[in-house]
N, C-alpha and C positions, 0 to 999 in steps of 0.2 A: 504494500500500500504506500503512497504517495502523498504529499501536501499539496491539494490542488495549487497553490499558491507559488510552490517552487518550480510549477512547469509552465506559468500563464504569465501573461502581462495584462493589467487591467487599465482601461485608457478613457477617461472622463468624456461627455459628449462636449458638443458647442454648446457656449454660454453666447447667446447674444439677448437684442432687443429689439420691440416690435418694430423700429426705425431702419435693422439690419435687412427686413426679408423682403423680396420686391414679388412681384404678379409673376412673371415669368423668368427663365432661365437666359443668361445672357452671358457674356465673356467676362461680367466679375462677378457671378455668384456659380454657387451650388447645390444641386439636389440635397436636402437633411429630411432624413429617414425621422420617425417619433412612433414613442409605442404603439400608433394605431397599424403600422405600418410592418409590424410581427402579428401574424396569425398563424395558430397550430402548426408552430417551428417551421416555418417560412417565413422568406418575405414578400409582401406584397406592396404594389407603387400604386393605387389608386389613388389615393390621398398625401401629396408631399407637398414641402413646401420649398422655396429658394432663398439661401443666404446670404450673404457677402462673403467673397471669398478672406475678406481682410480678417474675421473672427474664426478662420480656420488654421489649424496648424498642421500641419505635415502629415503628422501622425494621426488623424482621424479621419484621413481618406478610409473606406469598407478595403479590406484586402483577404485575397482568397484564405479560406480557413477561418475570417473570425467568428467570431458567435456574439450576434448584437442582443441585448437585454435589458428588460426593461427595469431601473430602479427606480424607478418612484411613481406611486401612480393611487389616486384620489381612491381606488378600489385596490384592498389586497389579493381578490386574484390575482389581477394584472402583474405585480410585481413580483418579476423572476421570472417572465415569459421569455423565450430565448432561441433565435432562430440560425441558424448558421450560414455563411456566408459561402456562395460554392464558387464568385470568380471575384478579378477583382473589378471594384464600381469604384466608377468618378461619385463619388456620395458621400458624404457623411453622416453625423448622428447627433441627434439634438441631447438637453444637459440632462432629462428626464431619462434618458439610457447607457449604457456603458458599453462598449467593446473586451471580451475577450480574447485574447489572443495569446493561442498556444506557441510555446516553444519546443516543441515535441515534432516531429518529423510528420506523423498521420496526427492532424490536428484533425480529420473527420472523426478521428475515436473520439475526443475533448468533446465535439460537438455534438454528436450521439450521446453523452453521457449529461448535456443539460435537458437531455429528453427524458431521463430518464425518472422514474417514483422516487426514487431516493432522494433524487436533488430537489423534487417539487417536494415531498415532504418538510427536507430540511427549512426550504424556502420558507414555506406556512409554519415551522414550528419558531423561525426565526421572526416572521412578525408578527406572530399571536401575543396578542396587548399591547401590542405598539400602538401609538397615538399617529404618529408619524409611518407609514407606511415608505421606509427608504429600506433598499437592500446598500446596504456597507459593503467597502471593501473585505473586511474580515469574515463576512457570510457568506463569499465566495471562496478565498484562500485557504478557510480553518476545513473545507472540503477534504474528505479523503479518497481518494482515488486508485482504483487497482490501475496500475500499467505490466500488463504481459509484455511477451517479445512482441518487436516490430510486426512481423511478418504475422503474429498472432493477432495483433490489433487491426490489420490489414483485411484480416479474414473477417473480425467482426463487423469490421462496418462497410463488408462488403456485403454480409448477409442484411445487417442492419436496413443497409440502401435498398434492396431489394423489398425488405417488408412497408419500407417508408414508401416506394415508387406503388406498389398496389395497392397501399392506404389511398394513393393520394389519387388513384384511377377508381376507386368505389366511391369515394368520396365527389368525385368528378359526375360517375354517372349516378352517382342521389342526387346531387344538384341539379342536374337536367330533367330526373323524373320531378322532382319539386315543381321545375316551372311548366313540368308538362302537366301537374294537379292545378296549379293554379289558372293556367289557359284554360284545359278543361273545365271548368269552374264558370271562367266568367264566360265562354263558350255556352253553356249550359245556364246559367241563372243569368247572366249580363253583368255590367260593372254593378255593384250593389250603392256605390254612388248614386250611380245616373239612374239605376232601375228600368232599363229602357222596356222592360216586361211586365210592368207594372205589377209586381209580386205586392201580395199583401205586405205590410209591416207590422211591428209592433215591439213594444219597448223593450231591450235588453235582458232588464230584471225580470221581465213576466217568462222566460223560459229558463233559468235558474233553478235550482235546489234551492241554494241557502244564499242567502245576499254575499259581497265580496265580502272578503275579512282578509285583517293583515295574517303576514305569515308570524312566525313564532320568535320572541323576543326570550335571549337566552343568556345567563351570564357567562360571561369567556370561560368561567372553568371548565362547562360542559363541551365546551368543543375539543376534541380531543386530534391529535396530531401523530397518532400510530396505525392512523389508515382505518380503525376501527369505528364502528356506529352511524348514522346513517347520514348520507350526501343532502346536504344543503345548498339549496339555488337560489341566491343572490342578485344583485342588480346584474355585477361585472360576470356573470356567469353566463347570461343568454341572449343571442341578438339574431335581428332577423326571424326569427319563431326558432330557433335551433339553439342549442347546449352546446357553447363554444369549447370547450375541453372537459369531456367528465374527470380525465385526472387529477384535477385543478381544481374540485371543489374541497371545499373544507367538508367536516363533518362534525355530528355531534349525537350527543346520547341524549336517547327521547326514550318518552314512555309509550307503553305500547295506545294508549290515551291518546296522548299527544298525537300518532301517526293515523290513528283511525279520523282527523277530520282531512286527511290528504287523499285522495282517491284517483284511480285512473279514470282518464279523461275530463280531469281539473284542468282550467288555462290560470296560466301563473301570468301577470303582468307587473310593469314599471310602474311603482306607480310618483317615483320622484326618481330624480338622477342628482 
């Protein structure tokens, strides 16, 4: 085992101000990634923004092998979400996430290993009660980490890549059956906006059980951080109507009371941010 610490460099994001970021991309700014911009260990560019190249330093250009991550973020899911880098990008990273970057020869092992239960674990046992939701340098480095031979870690995240690659093709075609429910739908009853079928209406609550009610107010002791008792769903836990990482939820110990006012086919909603 290994001190995640002695084999990584950790590299702070851009600090600027709202004065630094202009509309578009031009010969003196550059693309800066922000946690929204990490989704289920990738990265995704729908949402960036541009900054002056003059608040950039050298060292937080994206470079192949790092693992960007999120340390701070208004929801503790979010913090400790962590996507790895496979080439290198003209981009950098805003001051709400951090870069790691291995020193290790197969830095894809490093990066398969912020995917892993353990590390999210650690993650949630390190800001359970925190006011402050920051991940620290030291809740990365005090990491322990197996490193085998080269050629053995090579193997892993060769097979690793392969389970990530048809993760990420099932997950491709649910997305497409999704939009192919949702056509079907307004195909079939029309926009429920516009109504253009003039479908009877009638209010919300009148097809209900039990009127809305908050979800479950619980003291931190109860939630527990050894993966035991049951999955709790949060604001930063769901969007779009989907469970953005079931790994990633916290949990807690409830009575069998408690679980019985939960039922299948409840819709859970936002009802602040």
């Amino acid at each position: 085992m290994a001190r995640l610490g002695d084999v990584i460099e950790q590299i702070r994001g851009v600090s600027y101000r709202p004065s630094d970021l202009s509309d578009k991309l031009d010969d003196n700014s550059v693309v800066l990634l922000r946690a929204n911009n990490i989704q289920n260990g990738n990265l995704v560019f729908d949402d960036v923004v541009y900054v002056s190249k003059n608040r950039v330093d050298e060292k937080q250009y994206l470079k192949k092998g790092d693992i960007l991550v999120c340390t701070s973020s208004g929801s503790k899911e979010l913090v400790g979400k962590a996507a790895i880098v496979h080439t290198d990008l003209p981009m950098v990273f805003g001051a709400f996430c951090k870069v790691v970057r291995p020193k290790v020869e197969c830095a894809e092992y490093i990066g398969h290993f912020f995917q892993s239960p353990y590390y999210r674990n650690h993650i949630s046992a390190a800001s359970a009660g925190a006011n402050i939701n920051n991940l620290r340098n030291e809740h990365i480095a005090d990491l322990q980490i197996s490193l085998p031979p080269l050629d053995e870690q090579r193997k892993i995240v060769a097979v690793l890549d392969k389970v990530s690659d048809l993760i990420a093709k099932r997950q491709g075609q649910l997305d497409k059956l999704d939009l192919l429910v949702k056509s079907r739908f307004v195909e079939m009853f029309g926009d429920p906006v516009v109504n253009p079928h003039n479908l009877p209406t009638v209010e919300f609550g009148s097809v209900l059980t039990v009127k809305p009610q908050n979800g479950l107010y619980k003291p931190q002791s109860d939630y527990n951080i050894n993966g035991e008792g049951t999955p709790i769903l949060r604001i930063g836990g769901f969007y779009d109507g989907k469970v953005t990482d079931f790994s990633s939820l916290k949990r807690l110990r409830c009575s069998d009371e408690e679980l019985q006012h939960y039922l299948f086919g409840d819709l859970q909603c936002k009802c602040n941010t």
